[in-house]
PAVO-619564 format. One line per field, with one value per residue (C-alpha): residue in three letters; y, x negated, z. Coordinates in Angstrom, 1 decimal, padded with zeros to 4 digits, always signed. Layout:
N
residuo	ALA,...
c2	Y,...
c1	X,...
c3	Z,...
END
This chain:
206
residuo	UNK,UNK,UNK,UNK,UNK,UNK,UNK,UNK,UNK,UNK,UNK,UNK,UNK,UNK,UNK,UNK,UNK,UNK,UNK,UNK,UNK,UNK,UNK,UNK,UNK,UNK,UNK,UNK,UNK,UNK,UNK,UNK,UNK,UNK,UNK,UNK,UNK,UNK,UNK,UNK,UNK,UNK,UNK,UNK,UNK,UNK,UNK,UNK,UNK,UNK,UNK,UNK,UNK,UNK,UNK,UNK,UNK,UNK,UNK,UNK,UNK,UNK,UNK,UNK,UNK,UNK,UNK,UNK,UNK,UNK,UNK,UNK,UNK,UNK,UNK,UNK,UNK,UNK,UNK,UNK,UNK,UNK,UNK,UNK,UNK,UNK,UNK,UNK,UNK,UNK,UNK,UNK,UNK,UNK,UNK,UNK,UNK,UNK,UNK,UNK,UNK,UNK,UNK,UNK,UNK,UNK,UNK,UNK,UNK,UNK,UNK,UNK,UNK,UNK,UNK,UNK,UNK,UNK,UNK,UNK,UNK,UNK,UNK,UNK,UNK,UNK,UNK,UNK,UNK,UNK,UNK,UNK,UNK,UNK,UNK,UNK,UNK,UNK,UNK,UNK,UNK,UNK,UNK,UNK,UNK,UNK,UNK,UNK,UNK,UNK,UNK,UNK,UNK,UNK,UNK,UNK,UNK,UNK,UNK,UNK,UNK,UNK,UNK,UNK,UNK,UNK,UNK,UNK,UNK,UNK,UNK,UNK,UNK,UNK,UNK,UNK,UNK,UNK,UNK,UNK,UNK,UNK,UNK,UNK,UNK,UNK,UNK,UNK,UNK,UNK,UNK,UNK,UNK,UNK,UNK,UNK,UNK,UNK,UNK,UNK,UNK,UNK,UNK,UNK,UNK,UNK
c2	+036.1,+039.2,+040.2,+041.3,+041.2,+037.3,+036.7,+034.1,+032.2,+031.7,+028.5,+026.8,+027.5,+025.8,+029.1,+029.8,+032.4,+031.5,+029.2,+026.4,+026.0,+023.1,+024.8,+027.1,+025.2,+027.0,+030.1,+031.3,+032.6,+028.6,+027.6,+024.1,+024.7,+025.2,+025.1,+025.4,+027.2,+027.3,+025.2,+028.4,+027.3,+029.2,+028.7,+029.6,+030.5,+034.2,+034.6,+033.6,+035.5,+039.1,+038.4,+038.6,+042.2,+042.7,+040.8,+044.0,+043.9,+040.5,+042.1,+042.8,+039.3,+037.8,+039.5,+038.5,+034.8,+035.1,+036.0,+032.7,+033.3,+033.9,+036.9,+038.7,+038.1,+039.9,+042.6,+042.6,+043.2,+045.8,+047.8,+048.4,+048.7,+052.1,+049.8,+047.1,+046.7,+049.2,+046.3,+044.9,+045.1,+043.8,+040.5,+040.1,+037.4,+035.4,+035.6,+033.7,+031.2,+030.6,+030.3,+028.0,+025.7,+025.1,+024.5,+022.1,+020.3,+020.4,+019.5,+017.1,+014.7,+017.1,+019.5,+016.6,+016.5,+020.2,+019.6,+016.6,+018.4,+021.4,+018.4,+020.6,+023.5,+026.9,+027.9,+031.4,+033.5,+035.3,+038.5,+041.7,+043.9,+042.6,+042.3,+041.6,+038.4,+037.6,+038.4,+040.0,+039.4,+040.6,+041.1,+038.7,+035.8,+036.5,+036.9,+039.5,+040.5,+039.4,+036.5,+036.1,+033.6,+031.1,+031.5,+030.6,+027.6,+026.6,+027.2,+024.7,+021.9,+022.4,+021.4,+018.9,+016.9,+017.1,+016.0,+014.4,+014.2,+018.0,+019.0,+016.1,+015.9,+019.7,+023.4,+025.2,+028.3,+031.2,+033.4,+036.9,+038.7,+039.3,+036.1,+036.4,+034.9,+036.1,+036.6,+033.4,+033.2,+030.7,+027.9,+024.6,+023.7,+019.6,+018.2,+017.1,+013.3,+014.3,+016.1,+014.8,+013.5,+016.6,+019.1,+017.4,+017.1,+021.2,+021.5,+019.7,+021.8,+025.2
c1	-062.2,-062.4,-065.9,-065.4,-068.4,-069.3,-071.7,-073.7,-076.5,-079.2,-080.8,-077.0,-076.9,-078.2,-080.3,-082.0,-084.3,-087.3,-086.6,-089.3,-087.7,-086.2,-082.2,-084.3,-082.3,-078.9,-080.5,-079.5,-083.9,-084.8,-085.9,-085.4,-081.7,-080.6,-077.2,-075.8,-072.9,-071.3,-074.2,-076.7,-079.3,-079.8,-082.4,-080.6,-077.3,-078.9,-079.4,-075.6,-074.5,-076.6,-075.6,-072.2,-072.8,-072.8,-070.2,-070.0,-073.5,-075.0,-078.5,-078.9,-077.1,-080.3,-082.8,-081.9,-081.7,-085.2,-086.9,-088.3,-087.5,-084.2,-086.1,-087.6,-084.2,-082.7,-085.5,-084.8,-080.5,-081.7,-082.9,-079.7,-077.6,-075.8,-074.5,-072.7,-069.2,-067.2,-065.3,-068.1,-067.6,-063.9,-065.2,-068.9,-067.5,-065.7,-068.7,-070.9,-068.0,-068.3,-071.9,-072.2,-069.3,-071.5,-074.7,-073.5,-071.5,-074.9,-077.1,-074.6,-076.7,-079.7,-076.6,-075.3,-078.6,-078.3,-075.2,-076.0,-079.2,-076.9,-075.0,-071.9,-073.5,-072.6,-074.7,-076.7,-078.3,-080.9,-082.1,-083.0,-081.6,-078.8,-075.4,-073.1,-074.2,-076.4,-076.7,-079.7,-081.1,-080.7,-083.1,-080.2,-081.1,-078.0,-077.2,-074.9,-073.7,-071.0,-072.9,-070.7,-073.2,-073.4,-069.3,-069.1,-071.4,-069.2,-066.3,-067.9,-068.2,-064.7,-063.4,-065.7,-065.0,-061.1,-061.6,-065.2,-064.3,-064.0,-066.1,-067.3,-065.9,-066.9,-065.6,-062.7,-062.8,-063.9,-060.8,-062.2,-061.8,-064.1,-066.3,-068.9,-071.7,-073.9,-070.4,-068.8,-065.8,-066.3,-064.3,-064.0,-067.6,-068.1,-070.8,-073.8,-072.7,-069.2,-070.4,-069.4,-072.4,-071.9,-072.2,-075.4,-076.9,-076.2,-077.7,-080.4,-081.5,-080.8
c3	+073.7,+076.4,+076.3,+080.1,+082.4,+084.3,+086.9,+087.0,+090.0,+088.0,+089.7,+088.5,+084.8,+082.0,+080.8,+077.6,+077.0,+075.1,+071.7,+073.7,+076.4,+077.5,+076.4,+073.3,+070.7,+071.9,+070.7,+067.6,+067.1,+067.3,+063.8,+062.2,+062.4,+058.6,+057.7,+054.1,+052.9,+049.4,+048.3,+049.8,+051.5,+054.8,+057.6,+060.4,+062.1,+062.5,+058.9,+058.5,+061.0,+060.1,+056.2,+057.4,+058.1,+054.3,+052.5,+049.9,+049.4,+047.8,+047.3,+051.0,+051.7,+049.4,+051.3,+054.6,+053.2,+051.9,+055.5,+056.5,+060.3,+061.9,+064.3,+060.5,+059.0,+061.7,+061.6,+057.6,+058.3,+060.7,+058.0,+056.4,+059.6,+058.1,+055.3,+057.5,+056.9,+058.7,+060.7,+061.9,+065.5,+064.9,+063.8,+064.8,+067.5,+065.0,+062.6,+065.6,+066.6,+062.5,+062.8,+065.6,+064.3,+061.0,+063.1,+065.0,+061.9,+059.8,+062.9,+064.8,+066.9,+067.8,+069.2,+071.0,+072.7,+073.8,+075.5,+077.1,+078.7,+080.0,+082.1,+082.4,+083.8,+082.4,+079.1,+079.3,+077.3,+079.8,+078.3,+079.8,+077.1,+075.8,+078.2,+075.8,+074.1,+077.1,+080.5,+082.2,+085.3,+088.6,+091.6,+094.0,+091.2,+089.4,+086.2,+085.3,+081.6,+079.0,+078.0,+074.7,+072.8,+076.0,+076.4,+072.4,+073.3,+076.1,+073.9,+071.4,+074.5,+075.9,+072.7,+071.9,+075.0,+074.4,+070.6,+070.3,+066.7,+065.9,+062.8,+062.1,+058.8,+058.4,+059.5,+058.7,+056.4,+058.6,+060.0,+060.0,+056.7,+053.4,+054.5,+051.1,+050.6,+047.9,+045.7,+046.9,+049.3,+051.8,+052.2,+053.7,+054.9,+054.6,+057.0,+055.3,+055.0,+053.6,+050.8,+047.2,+045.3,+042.8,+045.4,+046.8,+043.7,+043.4,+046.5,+046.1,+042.7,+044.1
END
């Protein structure tokens, strides 16, 4: 994906900004989104997505899982910033198309929803400090900024309208490298009602 700069008319998007409001749920803060991966537990795409940062470091990957809000966990991977893998920045993108693909898997129907509420219009992130996975706005009523989460969103539609089908049965092993969680590679992720009894029960005790 080119991260290049978009512009945007703010009274035409379907923009997020706060986690209550009426789009909140595309925003990767809104709790009550929990996905599982290799049989972990984790409370939200954020957690995922800042534990990624540390695939070489399980202790800090444990930590971040234990914050009980995406914002804290965030906060709690902030800490440790100096430590993030050194490619970090050559895969963070992929890490959130990976994140997203498992929240909508996990959370199918109540994704659905979100996408039917944005009735085709483009999916933003407004924020007013951060242009590159939002985009902030400006006193003409645009909204000007990379707006990477929103375009991963939109990715996620486009390809849901051409195959309504896609990862429903579950999402693909991730494609950046070193993709570790807590020691375990991660594979094949099966949606929630395609996972073999076993690996519920495992689940279910962890």
């Amino acid at each position: 994906m080119s991260v290049s700069t978009r512009e945007y008319r703010a009274s035409e998007v379907a923009g997020f900004r706060r986690t209550n409001e009426a789009h909140g749920g595309f925003s990767n803060m809104a709790g009550g989104w929990p996905i599982v991966v290799e049989g972990i537990p984790v409370r939200s795409t954020e957690a995922y997505y800042q534990a990624m940062r540390f695939p070489h470091l399980p202790e800090i990957q444990e930590k971040i899982l234990a914050e009980t809000s995406p914002m804290i966990a965030k906060r709690k991977a902030y800490e440790f910033l100096d430590r993030s893998r050194k490619d970090w920045h050559d895969v963070n993108v992929a890490v959130m198309r990976h994140a997203l693909r498992l929240k909508l898997s996990q959370n199918r129907a109540r994704f659905l929803e979100l996408f039917e509420g944005a009735a085709g219009r483009p999916i933003v992130e407004i924020s007013t400090r951060d242009p590159f996975w939002g985009a902030k706005p400006q006193s003409d009523g645009t909204l000007v900024g990379c707006n990477v989460l929103g375009r991963l969103l939109m990715e996620l539609r486009a390809t849901l309208e051409a195959d309504p089908e896609a990862w429903r049965d579950g999402v693909e092993a991730p494609t950046f490298p070193n993709a570790t969680l807590l020691g375990r590679a991660v594979g094949f992720t099966p949606a929630p009602d395609r996972v073999p009894e076993t690996h519920a029960q495992h689940q279910m005790d962890i």
